[in-house]
C-alpha positions in Angstrom: -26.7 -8.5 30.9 -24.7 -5.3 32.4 -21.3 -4.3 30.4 -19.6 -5.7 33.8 -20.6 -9.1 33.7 -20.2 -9.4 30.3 -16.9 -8.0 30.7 -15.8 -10.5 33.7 -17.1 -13.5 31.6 -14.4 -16.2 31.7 -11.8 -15.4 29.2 -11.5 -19.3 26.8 -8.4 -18.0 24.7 -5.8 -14.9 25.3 -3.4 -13.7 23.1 -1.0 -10.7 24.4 0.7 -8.9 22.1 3.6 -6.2 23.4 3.7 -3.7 20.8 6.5 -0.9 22.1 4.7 1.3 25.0 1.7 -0.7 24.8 0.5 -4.2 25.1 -2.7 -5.3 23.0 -4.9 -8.4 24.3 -7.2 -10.4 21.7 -9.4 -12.5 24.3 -11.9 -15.2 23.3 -15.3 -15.3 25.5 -18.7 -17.0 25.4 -21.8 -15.0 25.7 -24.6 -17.2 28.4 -25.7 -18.7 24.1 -22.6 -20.3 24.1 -21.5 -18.2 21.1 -18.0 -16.8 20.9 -17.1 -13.5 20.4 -13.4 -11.3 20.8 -12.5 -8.6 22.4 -9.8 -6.3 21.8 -7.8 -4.7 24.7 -5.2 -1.9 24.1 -3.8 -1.6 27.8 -0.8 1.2 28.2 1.0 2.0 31.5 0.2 5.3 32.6 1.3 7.7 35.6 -0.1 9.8 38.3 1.0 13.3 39.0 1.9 11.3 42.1 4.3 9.0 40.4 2.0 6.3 40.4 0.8 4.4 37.5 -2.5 2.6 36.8 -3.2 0.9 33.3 -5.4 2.9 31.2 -7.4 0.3 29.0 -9.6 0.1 25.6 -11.8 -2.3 24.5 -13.4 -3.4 21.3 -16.2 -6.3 21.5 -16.1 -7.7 18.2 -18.6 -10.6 17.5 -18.9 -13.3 14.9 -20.9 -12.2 12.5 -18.3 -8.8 12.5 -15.6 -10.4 11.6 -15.1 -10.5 7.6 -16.5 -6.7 7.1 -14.0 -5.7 10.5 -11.3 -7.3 9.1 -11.4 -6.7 5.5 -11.7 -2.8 6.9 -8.6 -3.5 8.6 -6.9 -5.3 6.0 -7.7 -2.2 3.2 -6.6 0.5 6.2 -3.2 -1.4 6.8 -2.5 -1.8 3.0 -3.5 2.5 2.5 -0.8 2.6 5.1 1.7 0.2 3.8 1.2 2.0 -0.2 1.1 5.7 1.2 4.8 7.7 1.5 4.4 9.8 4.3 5.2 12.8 1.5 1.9 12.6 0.6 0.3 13.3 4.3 0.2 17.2 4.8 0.6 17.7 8.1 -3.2 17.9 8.8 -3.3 14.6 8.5 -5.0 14.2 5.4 -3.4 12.5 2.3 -3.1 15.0 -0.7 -3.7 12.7 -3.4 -7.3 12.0 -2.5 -8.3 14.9 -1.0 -10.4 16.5 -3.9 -11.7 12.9 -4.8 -15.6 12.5 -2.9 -15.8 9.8 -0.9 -18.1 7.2 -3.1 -15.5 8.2 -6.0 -12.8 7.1 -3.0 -15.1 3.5 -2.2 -16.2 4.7 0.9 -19.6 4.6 2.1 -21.3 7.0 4.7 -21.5 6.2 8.0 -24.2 7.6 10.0 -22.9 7.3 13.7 -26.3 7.7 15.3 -27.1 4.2 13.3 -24.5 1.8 15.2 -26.4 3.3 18.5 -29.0 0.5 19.1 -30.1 -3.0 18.4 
C-alpha cells in the first residue's frame, strides 16, 4: 500500500480543532486489517506571492499500539510547558535549569533517528 491510498482511505471519525491561525484534524481510519489507526493533521492557510493561498498541511499516522508511549510523551512535554516560567528559557531556546544536567540524569532516553527508519 502506497502513502496515497493509505492516505485517501475513508476517514470513520473527524474531529477539527481551530486553534488561532491554524486548524488541527484528528481523523480515525481503517487500514485493509480492519484495524484503526489516527492521524494528525495541522492544516494552516498560506499565500502565494500571487495573493493566492493554498493550505499547507502536516500529518502524523499514529497507530494503536503508539498510543500510551505518544501520549504519555505528550502529556510530560505539555506539563514541562505548563511548570516552566518563560524566565528560565534563554533565548536559545533551551531551559537554563537543566541545561548542565545529561540527559539520563534529565529521564530521557537516546533516540537514534536512523532506528524509526524501517519495519
Amino acid at each position: 500500500m502506497d502513502f496515497n491510498e493509505q492516505n485517501d482511505r475513508e476517514e470513520i471519525y473527524s474531529k477539527p480543532v481551530r486553534a488561532g491561525k491554524r486548524t488541527y484534524f484528528f481523523d480515525v481510519k481503517s487500514t485493509k486489517g480492519d484495524d484503526l489507526y489516527l492521524t494528525i493533521t495541522e492544516s494552516k492557510k498560506r499565500f502565494r506571492d500571487d495573493g493566492t493561498f493554498y493550505y499547507e498541511k502536516h500529518k502524523i499516522f499514529l497507530y494503536k499500539e503508539d498510543f500510551e508511549k505518544f501520549s504519555e510523551g505528550l502529556n510530560e512535554a505539555i506539563q514541562f510547558i505548563n511548570s516552566t516560567n518563560r524566565s528560565e528559557v534563554r533565548s536559545n531556546g533551551h531551559v537554563t535549569a537543566v541545561e548542565n544536567q545529561s540527559a539520563s540524569a534529565q529521564g530521557w532516553s537516546d533516540v537514534d533517528f536512523d532506528d524509526l527508519g524501517g519495519n
